[in-house]
N, C-alpha and C positions, 0 to 999 in steps of 0.2 A: 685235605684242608680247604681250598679254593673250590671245589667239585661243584658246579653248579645246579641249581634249584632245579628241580622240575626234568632233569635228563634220566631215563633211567641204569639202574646202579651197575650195568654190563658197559658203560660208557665208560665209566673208569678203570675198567680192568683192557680196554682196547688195545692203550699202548702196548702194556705190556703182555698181553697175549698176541701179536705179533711178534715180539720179541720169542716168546716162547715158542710159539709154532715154529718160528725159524730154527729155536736150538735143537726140537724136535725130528726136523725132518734133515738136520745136520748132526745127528745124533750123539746129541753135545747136552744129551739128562743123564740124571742119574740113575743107577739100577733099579733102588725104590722107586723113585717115579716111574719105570718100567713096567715095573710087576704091578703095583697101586691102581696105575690106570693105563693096563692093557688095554683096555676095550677100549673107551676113550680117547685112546693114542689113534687106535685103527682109525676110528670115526672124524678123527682132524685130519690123518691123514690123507681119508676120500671127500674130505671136503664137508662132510656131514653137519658139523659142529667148527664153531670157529676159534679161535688162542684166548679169547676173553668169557668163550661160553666154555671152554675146559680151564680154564683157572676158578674163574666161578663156583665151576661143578664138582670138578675132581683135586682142588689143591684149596679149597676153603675160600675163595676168593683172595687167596694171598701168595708171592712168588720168591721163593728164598734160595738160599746157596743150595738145600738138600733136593731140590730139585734139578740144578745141572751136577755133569761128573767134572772134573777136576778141571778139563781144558776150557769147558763149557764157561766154570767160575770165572776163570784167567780173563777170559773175553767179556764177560759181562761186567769184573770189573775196571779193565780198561775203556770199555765202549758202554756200558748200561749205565753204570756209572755216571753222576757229573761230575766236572773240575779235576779231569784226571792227568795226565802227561800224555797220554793217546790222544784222550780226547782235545786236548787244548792243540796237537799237534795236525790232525787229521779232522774227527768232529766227535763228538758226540749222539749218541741214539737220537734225544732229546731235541736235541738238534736239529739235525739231518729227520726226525719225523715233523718236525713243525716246517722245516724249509720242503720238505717235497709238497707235503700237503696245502700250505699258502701258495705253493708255487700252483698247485692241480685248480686249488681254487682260481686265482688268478686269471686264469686262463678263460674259467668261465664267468668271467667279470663279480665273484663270489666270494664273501671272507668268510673265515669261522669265527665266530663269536669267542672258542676258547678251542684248548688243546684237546677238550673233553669231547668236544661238538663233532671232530670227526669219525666218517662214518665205520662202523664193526664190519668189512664187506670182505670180499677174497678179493676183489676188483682192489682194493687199498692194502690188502696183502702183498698181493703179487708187484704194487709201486715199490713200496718196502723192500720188502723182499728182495728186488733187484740191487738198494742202496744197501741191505747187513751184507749181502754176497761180497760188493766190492771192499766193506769197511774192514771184513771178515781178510778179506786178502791181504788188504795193508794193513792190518794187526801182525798175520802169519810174518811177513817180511820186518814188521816193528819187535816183535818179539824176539825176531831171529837177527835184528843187527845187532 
């Protein structure tokens, strides 16, 4: 709805092929999405292709429940989700990807223009990636009090 003019259309799939890489390599998809895009799976997994150019490629540019299994959904929608009881507790994706990334910017005296503007890189994966790891954990302990 807000997706800015003039970025191109793999800019909007960033966040959430992060998102997905991560369910990916915490293998938290589902079967279909297994078999669908084996090859695909491989190639994100060595890094080939990134979570925004395999949502793009191999899930039609769109990311739904039939793509995680059962634990996968639980998590995404406590934390993928806005305005949840996790999230209001702990953070949100949403969140916590807009605060790491102004935080990165920051640092180099730098802002994004929008949420869209940050970069598709494995360098801004692996930021990520370090914050679903812990959120992932205080989910595991939220779910289980």
């Amino acid at each position: 709805g807000d997706f800015p003019e003039g970025l191109p259309q793999k800019n909007g799939a960033t966040h959430t092929g992060m998102f997905l890489n991560w369910c990916i390599h915490n293998d938290l998809i589902s079967e279909e999405l297994k078999e669908d895009a084996a090859e695909e799976i491989e190639k994100l997994k060595r890094r080939e292709i990134t979570g925004a150019e395999f949502i793009l490629d191999s899930c039609d540019g769109k990311f739904s429940s039939y793509d995680l299994n059962e634990l996968g959904n639980l998590f995404a929608k406590d934390y993928y989700a806005d305005d949840t009881d996790f999230g209001n507790k702990y953070s949100s994706f949403a969140d916590d990807y807009v605060n790491i990334f102004d935080a990165k910017a920051e640092e180099s005296d730098y802002e994004y223009e929008t949420f869209y503007h940050i970069e598709d890189t494995y360098d801004n994966y692996d930021l990520m990636k370090q914050v679903i790891d812990h959120r992932y954990e205080e989910w595991k302990e939220y779910i289980n009090s």
